[in-house]
C-alpha positions in Angstrom: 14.6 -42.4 40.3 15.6 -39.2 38.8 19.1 -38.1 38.4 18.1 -33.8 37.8 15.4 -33.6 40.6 15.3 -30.2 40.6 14.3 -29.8 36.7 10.5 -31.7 38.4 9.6 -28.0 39.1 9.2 -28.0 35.0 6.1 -30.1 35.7 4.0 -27.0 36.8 4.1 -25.8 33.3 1.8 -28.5 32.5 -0.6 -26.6 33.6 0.1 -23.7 31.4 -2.1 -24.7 28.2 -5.2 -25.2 30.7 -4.9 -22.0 32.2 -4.6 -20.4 28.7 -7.9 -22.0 27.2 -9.8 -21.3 30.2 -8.6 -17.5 29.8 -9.8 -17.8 26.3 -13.1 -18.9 26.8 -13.6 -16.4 29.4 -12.9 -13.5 26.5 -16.0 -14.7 24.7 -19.7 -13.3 26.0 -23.1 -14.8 25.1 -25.9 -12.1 23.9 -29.2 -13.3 22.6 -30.7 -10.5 20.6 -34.5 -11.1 18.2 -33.2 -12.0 15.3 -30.9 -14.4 16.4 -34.1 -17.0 16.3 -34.0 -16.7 13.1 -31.1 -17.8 12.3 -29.7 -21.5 11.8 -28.1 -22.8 14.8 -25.5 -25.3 15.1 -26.5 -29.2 16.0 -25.5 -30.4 19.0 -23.3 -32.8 16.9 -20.9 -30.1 15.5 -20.4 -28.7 19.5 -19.2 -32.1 21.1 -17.2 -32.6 18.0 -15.3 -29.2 18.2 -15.0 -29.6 22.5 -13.3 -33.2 21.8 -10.9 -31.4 19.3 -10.2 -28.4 21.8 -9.8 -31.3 24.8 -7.4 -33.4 22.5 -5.5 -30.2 21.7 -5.1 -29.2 25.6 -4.1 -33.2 26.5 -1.3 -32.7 23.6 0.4 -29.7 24.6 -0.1 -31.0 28.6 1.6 -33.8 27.2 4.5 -32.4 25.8 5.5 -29.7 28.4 5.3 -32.8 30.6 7.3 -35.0 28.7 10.2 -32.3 28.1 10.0 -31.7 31.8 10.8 -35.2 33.0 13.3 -35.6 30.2 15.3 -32.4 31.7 14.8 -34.2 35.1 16.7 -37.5 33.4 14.6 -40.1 35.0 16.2 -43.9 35.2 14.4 -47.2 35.1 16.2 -49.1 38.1 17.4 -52.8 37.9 15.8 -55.2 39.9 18.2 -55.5 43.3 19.2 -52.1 43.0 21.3 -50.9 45.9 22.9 -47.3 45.7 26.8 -47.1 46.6 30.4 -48.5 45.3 30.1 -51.3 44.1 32.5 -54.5 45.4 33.0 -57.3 42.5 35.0 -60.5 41.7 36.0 -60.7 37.9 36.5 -65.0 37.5 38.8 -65.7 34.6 39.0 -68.7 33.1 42.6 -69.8 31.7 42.8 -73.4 31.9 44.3 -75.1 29.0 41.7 -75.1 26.9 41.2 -71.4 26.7 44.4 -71.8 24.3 42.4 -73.4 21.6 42.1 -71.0 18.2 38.5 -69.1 17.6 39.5 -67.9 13.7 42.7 -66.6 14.6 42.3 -65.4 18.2 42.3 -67.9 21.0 40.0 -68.1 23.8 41.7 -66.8 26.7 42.0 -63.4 24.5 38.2 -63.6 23.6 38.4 -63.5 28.1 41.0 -61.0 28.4 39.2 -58.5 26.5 35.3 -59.3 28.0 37.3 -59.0 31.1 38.7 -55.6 30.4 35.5 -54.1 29.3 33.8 -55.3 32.9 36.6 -53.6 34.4 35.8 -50.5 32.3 32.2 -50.2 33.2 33.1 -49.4 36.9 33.1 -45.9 38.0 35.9 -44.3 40.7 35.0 -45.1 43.9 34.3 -49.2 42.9 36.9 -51.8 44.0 37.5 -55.4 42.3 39.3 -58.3 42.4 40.2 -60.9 40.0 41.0 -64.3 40.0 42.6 -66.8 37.7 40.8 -70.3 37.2 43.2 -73.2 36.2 45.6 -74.8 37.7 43.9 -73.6 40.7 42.7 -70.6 42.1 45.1 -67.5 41.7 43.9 -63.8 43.3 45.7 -61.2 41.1 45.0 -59.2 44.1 44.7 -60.3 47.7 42.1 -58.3 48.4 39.5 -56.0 45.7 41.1 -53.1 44.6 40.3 -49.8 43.7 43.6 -49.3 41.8 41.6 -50.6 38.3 44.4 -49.7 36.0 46.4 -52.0 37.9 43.9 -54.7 37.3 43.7 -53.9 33.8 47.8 -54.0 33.6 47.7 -57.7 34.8 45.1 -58.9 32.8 46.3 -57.6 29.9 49.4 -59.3 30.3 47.4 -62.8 30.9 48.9 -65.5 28.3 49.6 -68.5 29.5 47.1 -71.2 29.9 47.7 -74.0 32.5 45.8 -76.9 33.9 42.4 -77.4 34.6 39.3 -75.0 35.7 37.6 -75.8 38.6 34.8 -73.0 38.6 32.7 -74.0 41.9 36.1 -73.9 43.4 36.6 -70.2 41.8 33.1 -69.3 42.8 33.5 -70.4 46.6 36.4 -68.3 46.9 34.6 -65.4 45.1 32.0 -65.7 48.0 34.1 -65.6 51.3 35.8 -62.6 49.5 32.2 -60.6 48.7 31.0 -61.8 52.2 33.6 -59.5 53.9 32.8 -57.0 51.4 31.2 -53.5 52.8 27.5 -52.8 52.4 26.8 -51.9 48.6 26.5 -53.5 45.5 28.0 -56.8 44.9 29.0 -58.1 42.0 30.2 -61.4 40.7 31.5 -62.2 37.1 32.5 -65.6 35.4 34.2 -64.9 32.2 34.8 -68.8 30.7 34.4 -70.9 27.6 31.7 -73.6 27.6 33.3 -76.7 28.7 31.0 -78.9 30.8 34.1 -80.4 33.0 34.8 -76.6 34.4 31.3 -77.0 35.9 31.8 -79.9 37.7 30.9 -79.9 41.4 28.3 -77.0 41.0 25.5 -78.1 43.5 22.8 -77.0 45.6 25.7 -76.6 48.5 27.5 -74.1 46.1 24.5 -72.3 45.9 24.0 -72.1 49.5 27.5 -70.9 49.4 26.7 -67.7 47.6 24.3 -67.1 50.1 21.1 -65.1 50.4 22.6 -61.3 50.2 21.8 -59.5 46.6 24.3 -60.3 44.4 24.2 -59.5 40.9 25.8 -62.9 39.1 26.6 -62.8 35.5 28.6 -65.5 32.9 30.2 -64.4 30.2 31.0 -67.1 27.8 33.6 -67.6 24.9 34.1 -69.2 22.1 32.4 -72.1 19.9 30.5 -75.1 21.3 33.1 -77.4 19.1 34.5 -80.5 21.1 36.6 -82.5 18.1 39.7 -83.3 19.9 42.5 -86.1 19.6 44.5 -86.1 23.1 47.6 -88.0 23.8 46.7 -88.5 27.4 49.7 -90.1 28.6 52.9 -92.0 27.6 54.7 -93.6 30.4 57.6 -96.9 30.6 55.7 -100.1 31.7 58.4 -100.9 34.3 60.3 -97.9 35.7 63.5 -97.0 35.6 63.8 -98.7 32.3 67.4 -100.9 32.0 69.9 -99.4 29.7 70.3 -101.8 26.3 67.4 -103.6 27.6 64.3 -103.4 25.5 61.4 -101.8 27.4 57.9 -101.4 26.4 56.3 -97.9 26.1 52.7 -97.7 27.4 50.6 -94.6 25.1 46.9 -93.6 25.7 44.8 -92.2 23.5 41.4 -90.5 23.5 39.3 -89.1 20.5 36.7 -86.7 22.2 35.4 -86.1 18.8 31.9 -87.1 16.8 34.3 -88.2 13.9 36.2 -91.1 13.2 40.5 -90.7 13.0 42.3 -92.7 10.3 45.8 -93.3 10.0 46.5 -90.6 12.1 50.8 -90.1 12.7 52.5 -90.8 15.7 55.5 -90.6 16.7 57.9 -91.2 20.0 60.6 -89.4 20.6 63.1 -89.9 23.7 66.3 -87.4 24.9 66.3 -84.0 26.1 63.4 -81.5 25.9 64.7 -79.4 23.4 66.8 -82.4 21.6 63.8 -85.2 20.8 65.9 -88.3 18.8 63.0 -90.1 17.2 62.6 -93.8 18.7 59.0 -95.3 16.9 56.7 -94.0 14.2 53.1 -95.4 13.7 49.8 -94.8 12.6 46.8 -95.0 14.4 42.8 -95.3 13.6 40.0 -94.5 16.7 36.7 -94.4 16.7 34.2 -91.4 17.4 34.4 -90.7 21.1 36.7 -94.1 21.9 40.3 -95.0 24.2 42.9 -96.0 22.8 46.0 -97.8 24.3 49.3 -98.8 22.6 52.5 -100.6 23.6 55.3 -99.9 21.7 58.9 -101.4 22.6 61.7 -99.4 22.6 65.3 -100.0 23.4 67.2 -97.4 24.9 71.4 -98.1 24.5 72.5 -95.3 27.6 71.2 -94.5 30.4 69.6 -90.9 30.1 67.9 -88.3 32.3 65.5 -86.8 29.8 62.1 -87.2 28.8 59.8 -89.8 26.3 57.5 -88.1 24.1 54.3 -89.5 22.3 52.8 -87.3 19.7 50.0 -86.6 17.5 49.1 -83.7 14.6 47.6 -80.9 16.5 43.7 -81.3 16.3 41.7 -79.5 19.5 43.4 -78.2 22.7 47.2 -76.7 21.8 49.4 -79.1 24.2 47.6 -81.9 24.9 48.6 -83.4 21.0 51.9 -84.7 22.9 52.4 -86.1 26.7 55.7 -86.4 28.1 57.1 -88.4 30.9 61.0 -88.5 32.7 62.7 -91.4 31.0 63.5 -93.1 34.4 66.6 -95.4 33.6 69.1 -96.9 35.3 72.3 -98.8 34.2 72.4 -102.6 34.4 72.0 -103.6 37.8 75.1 -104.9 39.5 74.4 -108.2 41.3 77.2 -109.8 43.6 75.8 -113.4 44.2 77.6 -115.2 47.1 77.3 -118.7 46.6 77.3 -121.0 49.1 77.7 -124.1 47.6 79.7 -124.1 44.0 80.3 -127.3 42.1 82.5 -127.5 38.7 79.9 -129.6 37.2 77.4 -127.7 34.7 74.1 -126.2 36.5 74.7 -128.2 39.8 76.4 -124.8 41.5 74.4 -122.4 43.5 74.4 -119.0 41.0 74.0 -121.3 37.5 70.8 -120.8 37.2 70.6 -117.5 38.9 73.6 -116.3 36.4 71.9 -117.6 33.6 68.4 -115.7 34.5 70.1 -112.4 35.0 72.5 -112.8 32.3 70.7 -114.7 29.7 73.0 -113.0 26.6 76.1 -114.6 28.1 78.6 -111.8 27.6 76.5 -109.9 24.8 75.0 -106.6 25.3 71.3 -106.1 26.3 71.6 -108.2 29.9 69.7 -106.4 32.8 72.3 -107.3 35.2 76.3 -107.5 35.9 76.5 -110.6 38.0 79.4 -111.1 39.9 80.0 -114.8 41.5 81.7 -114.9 44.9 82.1 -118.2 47.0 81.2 -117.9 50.8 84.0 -119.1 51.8 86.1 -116.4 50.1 83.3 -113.3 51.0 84.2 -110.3 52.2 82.0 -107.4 52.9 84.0 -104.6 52.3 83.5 -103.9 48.8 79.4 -104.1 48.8 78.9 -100.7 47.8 80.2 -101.6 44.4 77.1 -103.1 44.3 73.0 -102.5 43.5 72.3 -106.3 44.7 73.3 -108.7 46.8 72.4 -112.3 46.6 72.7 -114.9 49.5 72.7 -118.3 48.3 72.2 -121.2 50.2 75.4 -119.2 52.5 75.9 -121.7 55.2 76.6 -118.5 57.9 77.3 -114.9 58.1 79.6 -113.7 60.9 78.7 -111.2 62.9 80.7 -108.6 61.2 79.6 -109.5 57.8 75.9 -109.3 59.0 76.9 -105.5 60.2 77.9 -104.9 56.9 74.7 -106.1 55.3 72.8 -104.2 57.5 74.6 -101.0 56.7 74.5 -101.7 53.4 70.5 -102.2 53.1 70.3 -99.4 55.0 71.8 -97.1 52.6 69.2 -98.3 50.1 70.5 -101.1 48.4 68.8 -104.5 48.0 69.2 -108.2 49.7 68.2 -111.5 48.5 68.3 -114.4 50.4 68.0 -118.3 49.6 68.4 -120.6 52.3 69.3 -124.0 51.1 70.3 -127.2 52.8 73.6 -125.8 53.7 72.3 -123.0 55.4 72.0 -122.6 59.6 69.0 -121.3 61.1 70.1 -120.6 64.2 73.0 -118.6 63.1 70.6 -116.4 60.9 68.3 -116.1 63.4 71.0 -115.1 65.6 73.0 -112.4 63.5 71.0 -111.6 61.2 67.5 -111.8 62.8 68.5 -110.0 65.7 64.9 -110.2 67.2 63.6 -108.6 64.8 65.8 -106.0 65.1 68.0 -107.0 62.2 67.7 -107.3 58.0 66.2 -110.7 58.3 62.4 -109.9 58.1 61.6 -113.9 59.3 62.7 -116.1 61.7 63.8 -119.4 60.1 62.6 -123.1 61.3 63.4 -126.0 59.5 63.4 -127.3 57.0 60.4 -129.1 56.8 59.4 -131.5 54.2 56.0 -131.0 51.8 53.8 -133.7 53.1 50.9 -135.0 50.8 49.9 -134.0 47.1 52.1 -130.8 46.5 50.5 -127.7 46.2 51.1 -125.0 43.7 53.2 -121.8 45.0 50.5 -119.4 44.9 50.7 -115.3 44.5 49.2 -113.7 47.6 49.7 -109.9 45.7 50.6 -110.3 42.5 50.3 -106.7 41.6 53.6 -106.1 43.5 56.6 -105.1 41.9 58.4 -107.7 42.9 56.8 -110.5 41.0 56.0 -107.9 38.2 57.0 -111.0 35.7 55.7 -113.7 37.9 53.5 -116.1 36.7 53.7 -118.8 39.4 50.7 -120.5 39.8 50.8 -123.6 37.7 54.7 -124.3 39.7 54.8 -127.1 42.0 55.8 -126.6 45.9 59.0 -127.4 46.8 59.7 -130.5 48.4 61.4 -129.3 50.9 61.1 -125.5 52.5 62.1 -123.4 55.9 59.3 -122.3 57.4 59.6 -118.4 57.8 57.9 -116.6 60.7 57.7 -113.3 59.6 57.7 -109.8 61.7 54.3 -108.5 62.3 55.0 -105.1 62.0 56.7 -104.6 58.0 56.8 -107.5 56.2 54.4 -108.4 53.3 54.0 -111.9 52.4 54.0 -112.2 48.4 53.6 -116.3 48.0 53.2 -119.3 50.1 53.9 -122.7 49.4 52.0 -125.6 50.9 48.8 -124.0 49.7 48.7 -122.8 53.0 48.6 -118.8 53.8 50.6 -119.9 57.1 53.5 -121.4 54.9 55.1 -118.6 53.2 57.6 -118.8 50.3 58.1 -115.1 49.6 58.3 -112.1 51.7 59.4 -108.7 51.5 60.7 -105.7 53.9 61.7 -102.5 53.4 64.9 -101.6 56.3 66.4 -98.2 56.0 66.0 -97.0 53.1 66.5 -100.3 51.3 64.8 -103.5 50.6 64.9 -107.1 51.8 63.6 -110.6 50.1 63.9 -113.6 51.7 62.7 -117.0 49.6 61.9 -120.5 51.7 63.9 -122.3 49.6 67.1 -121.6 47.4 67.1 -120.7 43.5 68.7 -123.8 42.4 67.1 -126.9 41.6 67.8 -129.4 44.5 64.3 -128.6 46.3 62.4 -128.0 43.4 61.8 -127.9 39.6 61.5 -124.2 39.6 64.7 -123.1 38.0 63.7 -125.5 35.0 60.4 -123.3 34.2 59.1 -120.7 32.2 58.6 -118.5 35.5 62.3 -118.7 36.5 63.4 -115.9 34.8 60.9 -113.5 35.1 60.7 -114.2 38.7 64.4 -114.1 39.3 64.8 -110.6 37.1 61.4 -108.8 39.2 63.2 -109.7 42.6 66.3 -107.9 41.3 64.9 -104.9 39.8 62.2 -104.3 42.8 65.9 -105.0 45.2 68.1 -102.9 43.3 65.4 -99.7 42.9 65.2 -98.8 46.5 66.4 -95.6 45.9 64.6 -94.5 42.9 62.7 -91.6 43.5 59.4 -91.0 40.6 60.3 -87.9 38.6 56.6 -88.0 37.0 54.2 -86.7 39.3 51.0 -85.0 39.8 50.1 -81.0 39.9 51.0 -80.0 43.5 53.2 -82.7 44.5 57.0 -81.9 45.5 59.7 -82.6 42.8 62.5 -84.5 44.4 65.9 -85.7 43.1 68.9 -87.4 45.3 72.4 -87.7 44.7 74.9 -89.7 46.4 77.4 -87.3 48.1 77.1 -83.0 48.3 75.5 -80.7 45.8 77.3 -77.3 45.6 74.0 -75.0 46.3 75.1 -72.3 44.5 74.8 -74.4 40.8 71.0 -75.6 41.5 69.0 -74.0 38.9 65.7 -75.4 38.3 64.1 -74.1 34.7 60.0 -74.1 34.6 57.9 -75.1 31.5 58.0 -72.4 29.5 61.3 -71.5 29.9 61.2 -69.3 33.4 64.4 -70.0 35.4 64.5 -69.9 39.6 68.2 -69.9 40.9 68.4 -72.4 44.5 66.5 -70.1 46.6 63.3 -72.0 45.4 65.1 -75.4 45.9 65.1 -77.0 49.1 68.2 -78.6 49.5 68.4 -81.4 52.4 71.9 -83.6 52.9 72.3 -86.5 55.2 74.8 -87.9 57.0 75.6 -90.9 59.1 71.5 -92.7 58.4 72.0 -95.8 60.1 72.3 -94.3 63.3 74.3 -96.7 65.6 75.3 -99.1 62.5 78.0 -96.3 62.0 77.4 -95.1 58.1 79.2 -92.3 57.0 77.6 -92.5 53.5 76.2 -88.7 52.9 73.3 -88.2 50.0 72.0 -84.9 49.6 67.8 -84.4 48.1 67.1 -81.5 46.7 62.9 -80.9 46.6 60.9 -78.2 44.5 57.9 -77.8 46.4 56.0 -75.6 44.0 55.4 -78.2 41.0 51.6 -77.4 40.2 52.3 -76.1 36.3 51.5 -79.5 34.2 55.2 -79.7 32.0 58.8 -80.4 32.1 60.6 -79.5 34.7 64.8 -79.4 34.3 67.1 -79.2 37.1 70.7 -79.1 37.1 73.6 -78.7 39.5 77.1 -80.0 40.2 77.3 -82.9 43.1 80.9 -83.1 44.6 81.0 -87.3 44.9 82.3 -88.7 48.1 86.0 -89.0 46.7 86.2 -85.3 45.9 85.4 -85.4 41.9 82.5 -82.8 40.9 80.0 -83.7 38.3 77.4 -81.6 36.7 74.0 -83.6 36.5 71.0 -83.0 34.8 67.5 -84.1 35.5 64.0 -83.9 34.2 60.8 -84.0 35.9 57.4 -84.5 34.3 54.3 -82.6 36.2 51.2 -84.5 34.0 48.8 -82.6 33.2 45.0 -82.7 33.8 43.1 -85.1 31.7 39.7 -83.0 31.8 40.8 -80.3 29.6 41.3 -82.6 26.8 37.4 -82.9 26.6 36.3 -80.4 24.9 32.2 -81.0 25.7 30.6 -77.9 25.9 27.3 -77.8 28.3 24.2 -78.1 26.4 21.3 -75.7 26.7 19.2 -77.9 29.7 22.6 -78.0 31.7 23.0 -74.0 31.2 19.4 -73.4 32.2 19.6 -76.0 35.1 23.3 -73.8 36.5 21.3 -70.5 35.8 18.3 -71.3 38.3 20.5 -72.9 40.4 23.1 -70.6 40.7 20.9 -67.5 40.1 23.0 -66.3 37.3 22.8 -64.4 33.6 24.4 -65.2 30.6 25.6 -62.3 28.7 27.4 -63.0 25.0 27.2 -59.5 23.9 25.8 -60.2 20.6 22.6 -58.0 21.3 24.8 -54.9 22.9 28.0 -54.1 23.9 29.1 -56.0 27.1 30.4 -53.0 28.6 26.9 -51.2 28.1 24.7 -53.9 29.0 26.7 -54.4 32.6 26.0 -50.5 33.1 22.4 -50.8 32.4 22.3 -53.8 35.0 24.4 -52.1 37.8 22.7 -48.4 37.4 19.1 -49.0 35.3 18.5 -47.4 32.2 17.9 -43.3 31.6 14.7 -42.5 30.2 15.3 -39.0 29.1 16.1 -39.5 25.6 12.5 -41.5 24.6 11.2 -38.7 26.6 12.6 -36.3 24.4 11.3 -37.5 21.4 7.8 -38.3 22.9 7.8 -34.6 23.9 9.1 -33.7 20.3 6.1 -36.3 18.8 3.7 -34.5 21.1 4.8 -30.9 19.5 4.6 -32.1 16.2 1.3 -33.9 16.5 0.0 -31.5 18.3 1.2 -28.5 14.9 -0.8 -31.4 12.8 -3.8 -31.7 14.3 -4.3 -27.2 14.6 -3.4 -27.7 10.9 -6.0 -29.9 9.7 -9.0 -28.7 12.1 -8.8 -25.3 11.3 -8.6 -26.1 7.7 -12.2 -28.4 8.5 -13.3 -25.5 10.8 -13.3 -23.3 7.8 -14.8 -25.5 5.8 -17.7 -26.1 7.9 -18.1 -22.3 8.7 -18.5 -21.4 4.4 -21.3 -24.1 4.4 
């Protein structure tokens, strides 16, 4: 391929020094004369050697008028795939988090910026290209490629921020569909990343297929150093959420050295209260071995119920960010617990809510309790004060009156929690009737009984222990009751936690979730006049799970995953116009980007009036803490201004800091079809040129034309100097 076609014609003077010698020999006559035969001839050895020095001088100067002429013509070595036209490309950048971490000053993601600045300066007017961020997903700077460059360049060139995790086949699919639709001309693809393995992951034989069977010039342009020493704090998180205020709770911190060296007595330290006001709760030291987990407890205790965030951190080591991990300090007041006791007797622990009193307040009147229990007999119950109340506790309550079991129901429904113990006092019929409802109602069994344990008693065995409601249970060494109702539970919601009788058909414990709040009903009272339970070590823990599982109907997680919504609920109106919602990182959105949903009047025909307003963020897919404020006008009129944090966790994979090793490079490249350019042996910018439009030749043609001249003055030089010679011999 030549790019001055006309400057070929130059090749006809090539036959210039030809036509010249054989105009010179044709100046030149033979005449043999007499005395010419006596004279010395020369040998036949002398002619060919002075016909190969005339041939070798003709070939040189052919040589050079040749070599200037396709010099002048600028000839160009095309690349293999070589397709004339503007070209269409996708520029991958990747700017997961760790493309923050520091290369002798400059981090990774600038090392990108600027690779990807020279590809965009190697196109020529006419080309169109796209971009598109990896991490955290996959961003298009542009919907569609461009041929507004400068644009391009403006955006990338304000690229900083480094968030969440690289998923390059993801990138590289996406890259694809866009150079499918592309028009006919070049296509280019570019992947401009550091060498973490975990980016990779995914990149198969379908990916391939993916990228189809159309040319496509493919090219990687990595970043960085092949280190991988990191210490990550992957995540710190409260054992049981929401934590009780004044209540110690235990702290739950992971650890992972990624690293080929061993950490000793490394800091840490946990910090709790708002983001940009950390109070310091625990400091510690820690030791890991190379490439080894770590998990630590640590108990805390927390005197107020806050709305901020818990933070674990470590000395910065490998990846900026991921030497801390937040999550929302989820806490709640002590729960209020109204226990209506059934049967109460003046004589010590023989009452109803003894035992039950002393498991939920086991302090007395001291701080640190996880409940406020409030003792009503059932003959002196009313319901129209339960929403002064988290809990409420049915013990051994002989009957509920119709309008008291309308109250319940509204009450559960608004999300609040119900326990009920039948005892011998209780009757089944009237439960059945008003409270069961068939099925319709908060009772989520029908009662029969009570029955009597017949032969050797049977341990009360878990059926899920993993549930929160028996999150402190330990129940399988207690004895079964000896007496019990038997429950009959709805089909359709209700889980059965334990059974007695060592029989799966006998249950002891079941739970249901009605409304918005949830329901526990026992087959036996809390006391001890059917069994020996209140006097063991389980009694407690059991008794304080059922309360807490009750009592946190409403609690909505505030530490989530990337992409799932951020949702926070108040009880009464929020005043829209006070939401403000402020990103990691400091960007603030006003309530346009917050949903705001309020709802009135939720039990439908049980007549609530209660109103509770959500607001939801939809957009949560940066890893970081989220704060949202606003003012929520309470149901008698008072306006408060709330505050509360969110926690998006980040990805774990950036933490591992592994880059690929040479087999797993050569394995993508064969795979994938791809180059890897570093630009070590020439410019990036240059060497992407030479691949889109080949390399000119003109310039070694210029100096092999130049050589030619020279060589050609050298060898006239010493020839006649040897011609000479020979002729004075």
């Amino acid at each position: 391929m030549f790019r001055n076609v006309p400057m070929l014609a130059g090749l006809g003077a090539v036959a210039l020094p030809l036509v010249l010698h054989l105009l010179a020999r044709a100046r030149y006559r033979t005449h043999d004369w007499g005395a010419m035969m006596f004279l010395d001839g020369r040998s036949p050895r002398h002619d060919r050697l002075l016909r190969l020095r005339s041939g070798g001088l003709l070939v040189v100067r052919m040589a050079a008028i040749a070599a200037l002429a396709l010099a002048l013509a600028r000839p160009v070595l095309a690349p293999p795939g070589y397709a004339p036209g503007p070209v269409t490309a996708v520029i991958i950048v990747d700017r997961s988090l760790s493309m923050a971490c520091d290369e002798g000053g400059v981090t990774r993601l600038a090392l990108a910026r600027q690779k990807a600045l020279q590809v965009l300066a190697s196109f020529r007017p006419g080309d169109r290209a796209s971009v598109l961020l990896a991490g955290d997903g996959v961003v298009p700077l542009e919907p569609q490629p461009t041929d507004d460059l400068r644009r391009l360049a403006r955006h990338l060139a304000d690229l900083d921020d480094c968030r969440g995790a690289a998923d390059l086949p993801a990138a590289i699919r996406l890259a694809a569909n866009i150079l499918q639709q592309a028009p006919a001309g070049p296509r280019e693809l570019y992947v401009v990343c550091d060498t973490q393995a975990s980016s990779w992951n995914g990149a198969d034989a379908a990916l391939a297929a993916h990228l189809g069977d159309r040319p496509l010039r493919f090219l990687v342009l990595p970043v960085g150093s092949p280190r991988a020493d990191n210490l990550a704090v992957q995540s710190v998180r409260l054992v049981d959420a929401p934590a009780i205020a004044g209540v110690p709770a235990e702290v739950e911190i992971h650890l992972r050295n990624y690293g080929a060296l061993p950490r000793a007595e490394v800091p840490l330290t946990l910090s709790a209260g708002r983001p940009d006001d950390l109070r310091v709760l625990r400091t510690t030291t820690i030791s890991m071995l190379p490439d080894s987990q770590l998990t630590l407890r640590l108990t805390v205790q927390l005197e107020t119920a806050a709305t901020g965030v818990l933070c674990a951190s470590v000395a910065p080591s490998g990846v900026p960010g991921d030497d801390r991990a937040y999550a929302a300090l989820e806490m709640i007041g002590p729960i209020r617990v109204q226990i209506v006791s059934g049967d109460e007797r003046s004589e010590p622990l023989r009452g109803e809510s003894d035992y039950l009193r002393m498991a939920l307040m086991p302090y007395g009147a001291r701080r640190g309790n996880p409940a406020v229990v409030t003792v009503v007999p059932a003959e002196r119950w009313s319901a129209d004060n339960l929403d002064e109340y988290d809990v409420v506790v049915l013990a051994n309550v002989p009957q509920v009156t119709p309008a008291q079991a309308r109250a319940l129901e509204q009450y559960v429904y608004s999300g609040r929690g119900l326990i009920m113990a039948p005892g011998d006092l209780v009757r089944a019929d009237n439960y059945n009737r008003v409270l069961y409802r068939d099925a319709a109602g908060v009772l989520p069994a029908l009662l029969e009984g009570p029955v009597r344990s017949h032969g050797p008693r049977e341990p009360i065995r878990l059926i899920d222990p993993t549930h929160p409601a028996l999150a402190y249970a330990a129940l399988d060494r207690q004895p079964s009751p000896a007496r019990h109702f038997v429950l009959r539970p709805r089909w359709f919601d209700v889980g059965v936690l334990a059974t007695c009788d060592g029989d799966k058909a006998h249950p002891w414990l079941v739970a249901s979730t009605t409304g918005r709040g949830r329901v526990l009903l026992l087959a036996g009272p809390l006391d001890a006049d059917w069994s020996d339970l209140p006097l063991s070590a389980s009694y407690l823990p059991l008794v304080q799970s059922m309360v807490r599982w009750a009592a946190t109907a409403n609690h909505v997680p505030r530490n989530v995953s990337p992409g799932e919504p951020l949702l926070a609920q108040f009880a009464g109106d929020v005043d829209g116009r006070t939401v403000r919602l402020v990103l990691p990182g400091g960007r603030r959105l006003d309530a346009s980007a917050v949903q705001l949903q309020q709802y009135v009047n939720e039990g439908g025909d049980l007549g609530l009036a209660a109103r509770r307003t959500v607001l939801r963020f939809e957009n949560a897919r940066l890893s970081g803490v989220y704060q949202l404020t606003a003012t929520v006008v309470r149901p008698g009129g008072a306006r408060e201004n709330v505050a509360v944090s969110f926690v998006v966790r980040p990805d774990p994979r950036e933490s591992d800091l592994t880059p690929l090793d040479a087999v797993r490079w050569n394995e993508l490249s064969r795979l994938l079809r791809f180059e890897r350019l570093d630009g070590t042996a020439r410019p990036i910018g240059q060497d992407i040129a030479w691949r889109r439009t080949g390399r000119e030749l003109w310039l070694p043609l210029l100096l092999a034309s130049l050589a030619f001249m020279l060589g050609e003055m050298i060898m006239t030089r010493a020839w006649c100097r040897t011609g000479t010679q020979d002729t004075g011999a």
